[in-house]
C-alpha atoms as a printed R data frame, in Angstrom:
    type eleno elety resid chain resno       x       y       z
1   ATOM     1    CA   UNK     A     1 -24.962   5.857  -6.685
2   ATOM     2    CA   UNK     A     2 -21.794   5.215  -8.381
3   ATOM     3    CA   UNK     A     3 -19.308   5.456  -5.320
4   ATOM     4    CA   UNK     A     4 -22.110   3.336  -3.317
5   ATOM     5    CA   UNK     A     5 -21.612   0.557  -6.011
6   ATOM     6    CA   UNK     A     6 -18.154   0.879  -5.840
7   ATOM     7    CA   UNK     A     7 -17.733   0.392  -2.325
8   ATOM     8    CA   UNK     A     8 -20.038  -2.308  -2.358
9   ATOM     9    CA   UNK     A     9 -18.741  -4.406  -5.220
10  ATOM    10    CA   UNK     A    10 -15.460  -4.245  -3.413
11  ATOM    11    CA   UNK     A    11 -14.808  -8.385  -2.237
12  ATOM    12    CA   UNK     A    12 -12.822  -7.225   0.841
13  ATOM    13    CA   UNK     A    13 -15.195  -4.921   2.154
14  ATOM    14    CA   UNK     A    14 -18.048  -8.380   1.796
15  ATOM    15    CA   UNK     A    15 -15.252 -10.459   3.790
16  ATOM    16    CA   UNK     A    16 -14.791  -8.054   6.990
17  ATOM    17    CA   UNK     A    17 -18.361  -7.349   7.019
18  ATOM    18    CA   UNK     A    18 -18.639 -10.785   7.358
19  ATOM    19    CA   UNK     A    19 -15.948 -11.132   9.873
20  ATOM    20    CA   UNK     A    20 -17.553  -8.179  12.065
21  ATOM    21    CA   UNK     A    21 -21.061  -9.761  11.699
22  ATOM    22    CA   UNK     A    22 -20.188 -13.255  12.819
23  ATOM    23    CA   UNK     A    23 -17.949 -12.188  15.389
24  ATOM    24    CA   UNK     A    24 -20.565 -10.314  17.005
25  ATOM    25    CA   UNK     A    25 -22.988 -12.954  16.903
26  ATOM    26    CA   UNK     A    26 -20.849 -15.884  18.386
27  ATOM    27    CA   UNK     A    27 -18.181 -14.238  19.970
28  ATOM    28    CA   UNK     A    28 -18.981 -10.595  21.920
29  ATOM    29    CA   UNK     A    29 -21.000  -8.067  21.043
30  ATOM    30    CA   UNK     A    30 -19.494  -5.062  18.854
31  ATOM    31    CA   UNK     A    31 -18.037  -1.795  21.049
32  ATOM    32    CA   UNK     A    32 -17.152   1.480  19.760
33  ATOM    33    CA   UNK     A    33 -13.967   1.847  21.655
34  ATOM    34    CA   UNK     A    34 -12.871  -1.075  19.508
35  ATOM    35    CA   UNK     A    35 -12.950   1.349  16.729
36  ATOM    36    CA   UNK     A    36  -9.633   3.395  16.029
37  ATOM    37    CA   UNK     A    37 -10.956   6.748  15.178
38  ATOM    38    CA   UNK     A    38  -7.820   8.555  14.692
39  ATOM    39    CA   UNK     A    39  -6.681   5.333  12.172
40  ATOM    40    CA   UNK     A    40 -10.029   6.315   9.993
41  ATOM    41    CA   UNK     A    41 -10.012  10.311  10.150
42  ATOM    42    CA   UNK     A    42  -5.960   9.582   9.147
43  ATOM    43    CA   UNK     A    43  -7.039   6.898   6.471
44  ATOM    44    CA   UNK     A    44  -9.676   9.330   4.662
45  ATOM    45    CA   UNK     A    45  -7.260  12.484   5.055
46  ATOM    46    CA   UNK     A    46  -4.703  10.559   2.862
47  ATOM    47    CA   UNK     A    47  -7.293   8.908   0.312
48  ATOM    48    CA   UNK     A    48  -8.692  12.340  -0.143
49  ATOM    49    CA   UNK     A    49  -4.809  14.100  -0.673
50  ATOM    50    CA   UNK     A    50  -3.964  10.904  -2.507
51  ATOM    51    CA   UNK     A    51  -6.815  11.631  -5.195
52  ATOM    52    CA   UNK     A    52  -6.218  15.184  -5.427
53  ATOM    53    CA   UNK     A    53  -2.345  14.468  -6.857
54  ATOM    54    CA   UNK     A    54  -4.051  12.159  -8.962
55  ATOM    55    CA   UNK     A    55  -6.898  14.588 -10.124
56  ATOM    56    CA   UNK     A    56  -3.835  17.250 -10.781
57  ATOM    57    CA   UNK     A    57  -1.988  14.670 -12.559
58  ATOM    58    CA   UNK     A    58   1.107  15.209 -10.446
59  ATOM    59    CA   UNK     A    59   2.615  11.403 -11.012
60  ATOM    60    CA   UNK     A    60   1.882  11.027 -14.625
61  ATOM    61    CA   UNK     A    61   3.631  14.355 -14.884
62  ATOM    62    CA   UNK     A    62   6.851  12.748 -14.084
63  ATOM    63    CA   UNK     A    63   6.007   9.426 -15.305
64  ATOM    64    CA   UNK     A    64   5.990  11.044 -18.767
65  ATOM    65    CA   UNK     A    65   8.965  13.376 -18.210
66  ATOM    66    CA   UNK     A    66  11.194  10.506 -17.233
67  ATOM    67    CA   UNK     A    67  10.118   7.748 -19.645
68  ATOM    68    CA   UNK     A    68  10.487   9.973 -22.650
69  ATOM    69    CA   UNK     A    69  14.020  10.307 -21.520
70  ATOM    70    CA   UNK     A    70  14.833   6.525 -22.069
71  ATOM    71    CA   UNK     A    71  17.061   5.503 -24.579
72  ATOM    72    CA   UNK     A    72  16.833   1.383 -24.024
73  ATOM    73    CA   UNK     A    73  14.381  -1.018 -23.211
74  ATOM    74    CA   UNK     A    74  16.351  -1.399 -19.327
75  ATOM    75    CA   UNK     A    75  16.151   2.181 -18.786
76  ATOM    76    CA   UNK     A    76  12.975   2.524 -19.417
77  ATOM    77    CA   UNK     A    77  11.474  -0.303 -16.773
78  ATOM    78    CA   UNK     A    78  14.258   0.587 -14.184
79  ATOM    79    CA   UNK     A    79  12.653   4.590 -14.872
80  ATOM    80    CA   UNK     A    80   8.922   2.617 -14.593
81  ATOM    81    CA   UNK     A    81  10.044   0.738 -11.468
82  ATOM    82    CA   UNK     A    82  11.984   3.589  -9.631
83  ATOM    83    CA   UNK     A    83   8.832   5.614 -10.125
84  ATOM    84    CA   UNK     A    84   6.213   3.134  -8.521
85  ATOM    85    CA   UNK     A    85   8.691   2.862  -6.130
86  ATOM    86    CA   UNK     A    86   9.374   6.707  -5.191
87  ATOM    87    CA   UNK     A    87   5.833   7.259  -6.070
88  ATOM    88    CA   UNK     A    88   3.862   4.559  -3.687
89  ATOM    89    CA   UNK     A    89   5.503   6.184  -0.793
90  ATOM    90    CA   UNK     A    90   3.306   9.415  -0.944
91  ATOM    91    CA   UNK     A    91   0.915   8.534  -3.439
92  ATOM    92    CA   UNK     A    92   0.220   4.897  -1.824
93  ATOM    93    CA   UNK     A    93   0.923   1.707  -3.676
94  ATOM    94    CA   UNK     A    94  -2.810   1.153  -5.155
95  ATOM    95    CA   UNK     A    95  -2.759   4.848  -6.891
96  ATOM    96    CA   UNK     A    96   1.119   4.412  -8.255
97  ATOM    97    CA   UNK     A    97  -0.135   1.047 -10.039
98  ATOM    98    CA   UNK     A    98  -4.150   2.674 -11.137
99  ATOM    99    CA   UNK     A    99  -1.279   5.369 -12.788
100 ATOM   100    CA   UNK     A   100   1.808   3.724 -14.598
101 ATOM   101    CA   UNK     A   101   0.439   0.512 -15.730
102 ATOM   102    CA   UNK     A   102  -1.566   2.618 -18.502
103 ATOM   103    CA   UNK     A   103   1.046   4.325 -18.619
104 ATOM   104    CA   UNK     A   104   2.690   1.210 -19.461
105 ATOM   105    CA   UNK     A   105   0.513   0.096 -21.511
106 ATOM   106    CA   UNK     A   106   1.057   3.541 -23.985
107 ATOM   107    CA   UNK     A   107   4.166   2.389 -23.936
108 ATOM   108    CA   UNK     A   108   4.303  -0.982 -24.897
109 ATOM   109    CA   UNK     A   109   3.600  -0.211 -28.135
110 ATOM   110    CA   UNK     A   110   6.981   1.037 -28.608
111 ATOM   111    CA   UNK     A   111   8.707  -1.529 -27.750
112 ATOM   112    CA   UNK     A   112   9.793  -5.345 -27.815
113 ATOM   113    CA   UNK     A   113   8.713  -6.959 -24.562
114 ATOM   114    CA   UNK     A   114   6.769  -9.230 -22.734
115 ATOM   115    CA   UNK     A   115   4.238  -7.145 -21.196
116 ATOM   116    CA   UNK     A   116   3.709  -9.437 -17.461
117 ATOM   117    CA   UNK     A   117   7.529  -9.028 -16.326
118 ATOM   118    CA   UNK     A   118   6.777  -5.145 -16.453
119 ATOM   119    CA   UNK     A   119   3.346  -4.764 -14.782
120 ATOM   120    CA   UNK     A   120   4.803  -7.687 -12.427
121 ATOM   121    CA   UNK     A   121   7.919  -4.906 -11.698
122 ATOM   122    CA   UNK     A   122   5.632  -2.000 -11.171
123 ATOM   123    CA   UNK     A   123   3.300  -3.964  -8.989
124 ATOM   124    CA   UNK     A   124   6.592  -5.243  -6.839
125 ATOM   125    CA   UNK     A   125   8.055  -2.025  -6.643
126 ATOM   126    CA   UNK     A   126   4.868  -0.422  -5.553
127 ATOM   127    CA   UNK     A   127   4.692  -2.853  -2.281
128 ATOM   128    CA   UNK     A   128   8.150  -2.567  -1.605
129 ATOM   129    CA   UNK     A   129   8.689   1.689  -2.125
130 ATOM   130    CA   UNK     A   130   5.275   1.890  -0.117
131 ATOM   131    CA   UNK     A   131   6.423   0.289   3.170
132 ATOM   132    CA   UNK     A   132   8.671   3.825   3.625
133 ATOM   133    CA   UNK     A   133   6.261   6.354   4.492
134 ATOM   134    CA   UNK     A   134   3.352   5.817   7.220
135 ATOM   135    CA   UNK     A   135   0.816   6.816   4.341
136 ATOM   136    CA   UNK     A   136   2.506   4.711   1.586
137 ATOM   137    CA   UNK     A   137   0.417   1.368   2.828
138 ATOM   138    CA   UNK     A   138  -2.867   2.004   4.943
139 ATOM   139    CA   UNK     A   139  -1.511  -0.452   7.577
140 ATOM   140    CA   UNK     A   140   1.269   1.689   8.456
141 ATOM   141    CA   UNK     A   141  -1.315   4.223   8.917
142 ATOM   142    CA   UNK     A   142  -2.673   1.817  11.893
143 ATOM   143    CA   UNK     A   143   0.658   0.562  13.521
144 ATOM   144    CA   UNK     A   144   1.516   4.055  13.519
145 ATOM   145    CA   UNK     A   145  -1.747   4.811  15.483
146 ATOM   146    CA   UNK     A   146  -2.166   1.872  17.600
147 ATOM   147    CA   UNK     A   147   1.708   1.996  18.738
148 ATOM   148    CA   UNK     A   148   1.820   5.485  19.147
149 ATOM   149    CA   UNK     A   149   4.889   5.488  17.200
150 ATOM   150    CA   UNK     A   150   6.676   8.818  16.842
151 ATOM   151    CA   UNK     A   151   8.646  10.195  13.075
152 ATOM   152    CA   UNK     A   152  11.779   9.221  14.088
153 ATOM   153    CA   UNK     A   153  10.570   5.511  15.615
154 ATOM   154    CA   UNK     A   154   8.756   4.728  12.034
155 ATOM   155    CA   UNK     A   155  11.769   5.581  10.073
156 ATOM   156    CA   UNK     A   156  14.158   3.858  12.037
157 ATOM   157    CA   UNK     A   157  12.356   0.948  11.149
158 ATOM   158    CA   UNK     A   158  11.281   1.465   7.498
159 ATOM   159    CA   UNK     A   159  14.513   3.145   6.061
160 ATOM   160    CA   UNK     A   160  17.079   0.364   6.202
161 ATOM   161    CA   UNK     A   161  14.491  -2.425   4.711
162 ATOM   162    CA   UNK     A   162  13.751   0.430   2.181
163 ATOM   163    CA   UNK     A   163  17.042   0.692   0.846
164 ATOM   164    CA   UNK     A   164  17.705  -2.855   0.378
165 ATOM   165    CA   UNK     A   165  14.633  -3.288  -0.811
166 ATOM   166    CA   UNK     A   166  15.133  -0.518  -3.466
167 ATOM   167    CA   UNK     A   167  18.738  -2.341  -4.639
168 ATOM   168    CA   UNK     A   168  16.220  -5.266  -5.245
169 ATOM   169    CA   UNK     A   169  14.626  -3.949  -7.634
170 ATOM   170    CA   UNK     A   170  17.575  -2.078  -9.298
171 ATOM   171    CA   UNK     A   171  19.153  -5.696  -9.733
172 ATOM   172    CA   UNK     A   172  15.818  -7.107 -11.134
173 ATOM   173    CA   UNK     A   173  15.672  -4.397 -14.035
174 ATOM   174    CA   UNK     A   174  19.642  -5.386 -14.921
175 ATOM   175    CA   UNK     A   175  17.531  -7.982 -16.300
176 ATOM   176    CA   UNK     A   176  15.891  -6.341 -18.998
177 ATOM   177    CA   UNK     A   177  17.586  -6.172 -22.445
178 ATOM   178    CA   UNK     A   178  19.552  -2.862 -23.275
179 ATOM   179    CA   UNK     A   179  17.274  -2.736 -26.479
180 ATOM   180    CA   UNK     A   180  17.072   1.162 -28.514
181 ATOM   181    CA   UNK     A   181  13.788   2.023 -28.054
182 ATOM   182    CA   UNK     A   182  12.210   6.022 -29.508
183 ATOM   183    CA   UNK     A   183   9.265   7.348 -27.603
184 ATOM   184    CA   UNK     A   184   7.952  10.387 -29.295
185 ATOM   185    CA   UNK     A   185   4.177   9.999 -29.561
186 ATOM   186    CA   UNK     A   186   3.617  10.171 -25.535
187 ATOM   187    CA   UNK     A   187   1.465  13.678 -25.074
188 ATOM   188    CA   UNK     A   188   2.445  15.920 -22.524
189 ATOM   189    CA   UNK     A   189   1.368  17.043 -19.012
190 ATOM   190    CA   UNK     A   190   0.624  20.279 -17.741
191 ATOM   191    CA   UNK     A   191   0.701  21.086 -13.873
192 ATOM   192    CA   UNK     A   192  -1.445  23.519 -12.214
193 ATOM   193    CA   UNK     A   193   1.400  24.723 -10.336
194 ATOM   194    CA   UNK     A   194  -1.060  26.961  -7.864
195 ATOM   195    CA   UNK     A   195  -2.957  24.093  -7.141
196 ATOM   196    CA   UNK     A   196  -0.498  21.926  -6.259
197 ATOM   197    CA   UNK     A   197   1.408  24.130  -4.038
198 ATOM   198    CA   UNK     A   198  -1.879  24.587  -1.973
199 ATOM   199    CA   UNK     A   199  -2.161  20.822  -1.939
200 ATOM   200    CA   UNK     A   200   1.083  20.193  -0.701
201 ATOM   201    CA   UNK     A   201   0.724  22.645   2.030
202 ATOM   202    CA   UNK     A   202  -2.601  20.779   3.228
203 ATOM   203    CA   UNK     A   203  -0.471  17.780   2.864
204 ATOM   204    CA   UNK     A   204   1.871  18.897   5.485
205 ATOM   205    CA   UNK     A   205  -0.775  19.588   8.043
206 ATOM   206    CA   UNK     A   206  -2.190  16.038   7.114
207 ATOM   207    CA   UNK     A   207   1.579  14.862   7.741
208 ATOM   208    CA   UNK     A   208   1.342  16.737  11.490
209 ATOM   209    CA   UNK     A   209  -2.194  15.262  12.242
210 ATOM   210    CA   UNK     A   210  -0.828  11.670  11.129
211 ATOM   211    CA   UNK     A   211   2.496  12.432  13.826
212 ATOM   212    CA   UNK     A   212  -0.317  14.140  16.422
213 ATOM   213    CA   UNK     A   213   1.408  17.016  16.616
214 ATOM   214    CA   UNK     A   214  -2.256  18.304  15.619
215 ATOM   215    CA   UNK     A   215  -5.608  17.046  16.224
216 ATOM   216    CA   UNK     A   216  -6.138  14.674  13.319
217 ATOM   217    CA   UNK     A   217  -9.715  16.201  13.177
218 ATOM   218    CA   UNK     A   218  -7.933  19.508  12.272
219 ATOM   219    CA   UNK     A   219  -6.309  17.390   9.197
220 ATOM   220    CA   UNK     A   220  -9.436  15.795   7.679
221 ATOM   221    CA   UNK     A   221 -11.136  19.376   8.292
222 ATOM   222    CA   UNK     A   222  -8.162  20.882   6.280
223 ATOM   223    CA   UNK     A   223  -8.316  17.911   3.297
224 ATOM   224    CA   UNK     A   224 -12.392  18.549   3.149
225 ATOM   225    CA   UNK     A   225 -11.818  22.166   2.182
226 ATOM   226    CA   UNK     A   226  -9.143  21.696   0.107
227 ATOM   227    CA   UNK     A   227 -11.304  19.177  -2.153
228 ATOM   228    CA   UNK     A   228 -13.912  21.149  -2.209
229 ATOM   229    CA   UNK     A   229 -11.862  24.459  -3.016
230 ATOM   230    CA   UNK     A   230 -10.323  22.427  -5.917
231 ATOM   231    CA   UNK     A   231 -12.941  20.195  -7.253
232 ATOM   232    CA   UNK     A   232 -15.569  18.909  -5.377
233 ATOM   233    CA   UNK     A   233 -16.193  16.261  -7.520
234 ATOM   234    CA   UNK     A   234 -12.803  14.635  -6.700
235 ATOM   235    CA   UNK     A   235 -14.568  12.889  -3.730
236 ATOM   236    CA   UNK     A   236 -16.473  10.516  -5.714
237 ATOM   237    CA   UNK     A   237 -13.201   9.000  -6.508
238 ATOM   238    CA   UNK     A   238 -12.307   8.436  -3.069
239 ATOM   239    CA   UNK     A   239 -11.560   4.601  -1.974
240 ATOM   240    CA   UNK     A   240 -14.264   4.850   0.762
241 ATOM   241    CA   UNK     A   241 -14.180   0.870   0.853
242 ATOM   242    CA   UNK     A   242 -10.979   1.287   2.731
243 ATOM   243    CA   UNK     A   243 -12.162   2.930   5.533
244 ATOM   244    CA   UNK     A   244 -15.067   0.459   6.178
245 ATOM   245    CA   UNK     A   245 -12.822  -2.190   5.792
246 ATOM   246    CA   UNK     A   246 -10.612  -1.204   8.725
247 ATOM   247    CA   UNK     A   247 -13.979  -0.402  10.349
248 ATOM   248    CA   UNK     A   248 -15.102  -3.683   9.930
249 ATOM   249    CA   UNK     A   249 -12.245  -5.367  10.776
250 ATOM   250    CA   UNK     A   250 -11.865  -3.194  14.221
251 ATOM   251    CA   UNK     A   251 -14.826  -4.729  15.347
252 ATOM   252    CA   UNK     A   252 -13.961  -8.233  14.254
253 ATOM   253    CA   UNK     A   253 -10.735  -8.320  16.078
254 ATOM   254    CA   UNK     A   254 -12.380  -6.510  19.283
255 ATOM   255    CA   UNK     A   255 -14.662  -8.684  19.518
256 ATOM   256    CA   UNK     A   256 -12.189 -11.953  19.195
257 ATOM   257    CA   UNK     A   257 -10.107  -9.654  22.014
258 ATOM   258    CA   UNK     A   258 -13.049 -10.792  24.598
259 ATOM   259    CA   UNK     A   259 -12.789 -14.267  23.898
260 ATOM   260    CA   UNK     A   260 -10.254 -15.621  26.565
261 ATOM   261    CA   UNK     A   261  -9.398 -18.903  25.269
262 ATOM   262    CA   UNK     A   262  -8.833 -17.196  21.755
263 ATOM   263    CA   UNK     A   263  -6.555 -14.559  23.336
264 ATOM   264    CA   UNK     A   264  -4.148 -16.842  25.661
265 ATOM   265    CA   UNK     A   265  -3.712 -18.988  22.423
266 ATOM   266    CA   UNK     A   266  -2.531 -16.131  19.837
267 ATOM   267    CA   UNK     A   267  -0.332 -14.119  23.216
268 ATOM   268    CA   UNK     A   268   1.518 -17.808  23.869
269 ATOM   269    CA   UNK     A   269   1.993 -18.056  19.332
270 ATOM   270    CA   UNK     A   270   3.110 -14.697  19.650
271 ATOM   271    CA   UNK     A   271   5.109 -14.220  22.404
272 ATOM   272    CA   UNK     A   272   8.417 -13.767  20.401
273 ATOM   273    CA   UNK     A   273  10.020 -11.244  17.809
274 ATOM   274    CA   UNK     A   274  10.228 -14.244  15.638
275 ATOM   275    CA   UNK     A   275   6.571 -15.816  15.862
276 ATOM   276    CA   UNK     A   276   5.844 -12.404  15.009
277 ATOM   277    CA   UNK     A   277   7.635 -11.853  12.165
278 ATOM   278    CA   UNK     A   278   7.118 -15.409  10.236
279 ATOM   279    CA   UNK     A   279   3.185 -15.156  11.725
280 ATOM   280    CA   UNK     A   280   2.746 -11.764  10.476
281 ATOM   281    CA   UNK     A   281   4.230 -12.954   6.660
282 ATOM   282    CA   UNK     A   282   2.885 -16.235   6.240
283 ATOM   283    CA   UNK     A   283  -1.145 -14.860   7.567
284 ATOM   284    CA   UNK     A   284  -0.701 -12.377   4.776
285 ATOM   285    CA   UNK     A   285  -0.622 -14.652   2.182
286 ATOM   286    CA   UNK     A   286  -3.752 -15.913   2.819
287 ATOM   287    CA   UNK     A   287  -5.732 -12.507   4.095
288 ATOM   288    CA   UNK     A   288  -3.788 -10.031   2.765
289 ATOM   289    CA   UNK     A   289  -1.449  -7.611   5.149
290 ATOM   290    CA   UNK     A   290  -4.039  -4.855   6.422
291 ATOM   291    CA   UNK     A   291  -6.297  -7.558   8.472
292 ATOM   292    CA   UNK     A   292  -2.954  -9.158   9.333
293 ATOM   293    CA   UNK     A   293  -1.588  -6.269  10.670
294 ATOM   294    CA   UNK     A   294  -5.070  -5.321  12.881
295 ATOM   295    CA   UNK     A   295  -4.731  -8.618  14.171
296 ATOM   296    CA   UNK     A   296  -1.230 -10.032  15.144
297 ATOM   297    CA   UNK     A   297  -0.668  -5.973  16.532
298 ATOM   298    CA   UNK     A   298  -3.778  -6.373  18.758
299 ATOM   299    CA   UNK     A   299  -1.795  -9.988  20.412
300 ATOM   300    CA   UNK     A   300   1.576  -9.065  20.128
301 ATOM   301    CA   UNK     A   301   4.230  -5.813  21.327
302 ATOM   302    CA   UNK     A   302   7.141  -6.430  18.561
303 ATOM   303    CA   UNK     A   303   6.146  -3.576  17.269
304 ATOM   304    CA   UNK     A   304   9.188  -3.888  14.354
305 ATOM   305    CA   UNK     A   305   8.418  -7.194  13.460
306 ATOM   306    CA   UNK     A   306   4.366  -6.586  12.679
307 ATOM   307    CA   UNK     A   307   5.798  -3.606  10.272
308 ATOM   308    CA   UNK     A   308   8.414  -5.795   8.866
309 ATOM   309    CA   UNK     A   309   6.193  -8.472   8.439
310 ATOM   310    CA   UNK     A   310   3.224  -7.550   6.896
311 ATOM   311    CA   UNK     A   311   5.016  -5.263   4.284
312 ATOM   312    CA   UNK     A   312   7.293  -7.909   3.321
313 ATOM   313    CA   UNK     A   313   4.262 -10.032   3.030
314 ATOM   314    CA   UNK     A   314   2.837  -8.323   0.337
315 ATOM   315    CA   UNK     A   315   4.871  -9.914  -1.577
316 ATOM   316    CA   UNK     A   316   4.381 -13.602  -2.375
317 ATOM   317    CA   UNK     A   317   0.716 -14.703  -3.543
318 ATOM   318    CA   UNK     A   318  -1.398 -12.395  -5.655
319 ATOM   319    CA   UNK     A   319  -3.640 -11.827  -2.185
320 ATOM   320    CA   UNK     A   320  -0.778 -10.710  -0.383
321 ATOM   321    CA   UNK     A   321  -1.237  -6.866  -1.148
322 ATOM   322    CA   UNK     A   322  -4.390  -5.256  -2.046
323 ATOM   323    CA   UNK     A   323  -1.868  -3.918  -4.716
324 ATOM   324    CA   UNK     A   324  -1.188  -7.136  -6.390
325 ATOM   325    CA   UNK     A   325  -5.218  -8.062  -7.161
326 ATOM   326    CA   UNK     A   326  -5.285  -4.461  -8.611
327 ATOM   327    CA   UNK     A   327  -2.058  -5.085 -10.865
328 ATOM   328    CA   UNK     A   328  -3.366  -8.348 -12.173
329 ATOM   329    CA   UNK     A   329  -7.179  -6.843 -12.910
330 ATOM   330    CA   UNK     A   330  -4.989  -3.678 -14.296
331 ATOM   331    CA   UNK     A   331  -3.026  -5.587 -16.983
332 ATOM   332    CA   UNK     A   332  -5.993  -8.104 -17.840
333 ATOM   333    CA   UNK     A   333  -8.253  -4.897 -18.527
334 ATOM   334    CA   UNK     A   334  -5.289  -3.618 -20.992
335 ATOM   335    CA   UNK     A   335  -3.154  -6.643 -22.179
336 ATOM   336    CA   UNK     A   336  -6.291  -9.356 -21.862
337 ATOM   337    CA   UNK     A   337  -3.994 -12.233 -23.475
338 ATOM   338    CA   UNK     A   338  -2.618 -14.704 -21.118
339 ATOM   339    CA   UNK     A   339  -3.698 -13.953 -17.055
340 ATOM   340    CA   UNK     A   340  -3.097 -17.538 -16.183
341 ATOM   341    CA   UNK     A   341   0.901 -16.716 -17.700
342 ATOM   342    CA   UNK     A   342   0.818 -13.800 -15.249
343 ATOM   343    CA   UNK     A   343  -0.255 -15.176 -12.344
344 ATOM   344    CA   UNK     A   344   2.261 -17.949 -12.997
345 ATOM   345    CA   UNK     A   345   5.390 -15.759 -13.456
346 ATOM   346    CA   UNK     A   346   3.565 -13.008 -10.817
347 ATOM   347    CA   UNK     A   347   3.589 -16.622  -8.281
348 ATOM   348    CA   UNK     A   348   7.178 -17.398  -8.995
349 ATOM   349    CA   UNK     A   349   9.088 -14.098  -9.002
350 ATOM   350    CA   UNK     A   350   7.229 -12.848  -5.920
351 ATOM   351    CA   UNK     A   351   7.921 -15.942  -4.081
352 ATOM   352    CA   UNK     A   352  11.733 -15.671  -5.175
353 ATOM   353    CA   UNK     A   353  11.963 -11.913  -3.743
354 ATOM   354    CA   UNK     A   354   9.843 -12.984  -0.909
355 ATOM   355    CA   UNK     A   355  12.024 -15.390   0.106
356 ATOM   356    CA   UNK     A   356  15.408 -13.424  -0.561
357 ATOM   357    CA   UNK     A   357  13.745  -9.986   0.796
358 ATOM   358    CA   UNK     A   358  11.869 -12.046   4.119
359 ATOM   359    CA   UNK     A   359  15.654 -13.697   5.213
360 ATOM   360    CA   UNK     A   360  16.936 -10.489   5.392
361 ATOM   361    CA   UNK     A   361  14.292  -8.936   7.297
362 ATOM   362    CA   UNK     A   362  14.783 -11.886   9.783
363 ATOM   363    CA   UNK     A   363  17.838 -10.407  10.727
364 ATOM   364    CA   UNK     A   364  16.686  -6.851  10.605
365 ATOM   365    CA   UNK     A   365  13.763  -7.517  13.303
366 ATOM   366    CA   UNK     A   366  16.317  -7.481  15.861
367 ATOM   367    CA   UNK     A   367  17.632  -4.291  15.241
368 ATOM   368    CA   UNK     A   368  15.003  -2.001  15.260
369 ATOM   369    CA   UNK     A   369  12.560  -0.489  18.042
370 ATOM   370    CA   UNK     A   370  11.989  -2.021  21.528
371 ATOM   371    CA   UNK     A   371   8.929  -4.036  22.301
372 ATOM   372    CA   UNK     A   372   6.063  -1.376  22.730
């Protein structure tokens, strides 16, 4: 009962349900083959890994290792920053934040700082380290799918926006004062190191599934056995919202896909690199970056300039990224003072990197894969 009221509290999952419903009713009726199976068996393969690193504590292991190595203020969010940003590549941006802002939040009663520009950092860091891996952001997931995009193909688009992107936030810490700080009173974690080396086994033959060198099926079958092996339990932690939400928004999208006049009006907006691109950032702002990417990939080949897009989108308004509502509900659960401050400063910064971060990838979209 718990998971069901979970999934069903969750706003986005209320919002494609009603896109899929009304779609169907005044547009086309719904068809299965609108459905991306092999997006959804990929999608609950990774949430189920994703909460088994989380159940064996694997980030907070090196969350607390590094932290407690800190000897200033700077250090210590650039340590916080680097580690939603290494992290959110394997461990997805939503789990990274769910995991260091408490751990944050332990430690800002150490030391002297305003606790919004750090949580703000994390949250940043998260979208931006996430965009790397095909299984850091669930849309990646789909272009990877829907584009049939090879290992080499997704990283020669993702790795030089990565870097940059990882300077970013290396220059953004040099912000932070060099303040002494002492961290002592942080426990320790243990790793089940058996456990974990069984997990990331299963995580390669996810990784294979995800690149088809396997059936995907053969991926999920290996994730469900390793969850159960472990803890069975684990799966009542798993984001099953996410999966219906892609569902849901399959359908939608399919369904505006039979609607001619729609679909010659969004191929003639998109029939450029650069429509694309600025289409694919500005839509996020307003419906976040997974239904963006669904639906500007379903109307338009520049395959590079969806990815680019909709993972620089995140950034910008608090809707961008899925990642940024859970930041801002993260720090009001733990901080509670001042939300309308962090949404402020959250506004402002993001739009600042969004703006410095989107003009380079403008230039990048041009020098990445071929039109698919």
């Amino acid at each position: 009962m718990a998971v069901l009221k979970r999934v069903f509290s969750d706003r986005v999952l209320w919002i494609a349900g009603a896109a899929a419903i009304l779609t169907s009713i005044f547009i086309s009726p719904p068809q299965m083959m609108d459905i991306n199976w092999k997006t959804l068996a990929s999608l609950l393969s990774m949430m189920i890994i994703i909460q088994i690193y989380d159940y064996l504590d694997f980030l907070k292991y090196y969350a607390a290792y590094m932290t407690h190595k800190a000897k200033t203020t700077r250090q210590m969010i650039f340590m916080l920053a680097s580690l939603s940003f290494f992290g959110a590549m394997f461990l997805t941006n939503d789990v990274t934040i769910l995991t260091l802002v408490p751990l944050f939040y332990q430690l800002s009663k150490h030391i002297k700082v305003n606790p919004i520009f750090p949580v703000i950092i994390i949250a940043m860091a998260a979208n931006l380290g996430s965009m790397f891996t095909p299984f850091g952001n669930t849309h990646n997931l789909f272009l990877l799918t829907h584009f049939d995009l090879g290992i080499k193909q997704f990283f020669i688009m993702s790795t030089p926006i990565t870097i940059i992107t990882f300077i970013a936030i290396f220059l953004v810490t040099r912000l932070f004062p060099q303040d002494p700080i002492e961290l002592t009173e942080l426990p320790a974690v243990e790793l089940n190191i058996p456990s974990l080396s069984l997990t990331v086994a299963v995580t390669v033959v996810i990784f294979l599934g995800i690149f088809s060198v396997i059936p995907m099926w053969g991926s999920l079958i290996a994730a469900l056995l390793l969850v159960i092996f472990i803890n069975p339990r684990i799966l009542a932690s798993v984001d099953y919202s996410i999966v219906l939400i892609f569902m849901c928004f399959f359908i939608a999208v399919g369904n505006i896909n039979r609607e001619p006049a729609i679909v010659n009006n969004l191929h003639q907006f998109l029939q450029t690199r650069t429509s694309t691109y600025l289409t694919s950032i500005i839509t996020s702002q307003f419906i976040s970056n997974v239904p963006t990417t669904i639906l500007v990939s379903k109307f338009s080949k520049y395959v590079h300039a969806i990815f680019l897009g909709t993972n620089i989108g995140g950034l910008g308004t608090v809707v961008g990224s899925l990642a940024n509502l859970l930041a801002f509900k993260q720090y009001r659960f733990f901080f509670k003072k001042n939300p309308g401050k962090y949404l402020m400063y959250f506004t402002i910064i993001n739009f600042a990197m969004l703006l410095i971060i989107g003009t380079i990838g403008f230039f990048l979209i041009d020098f990445g894969l071929p039109a698919k």
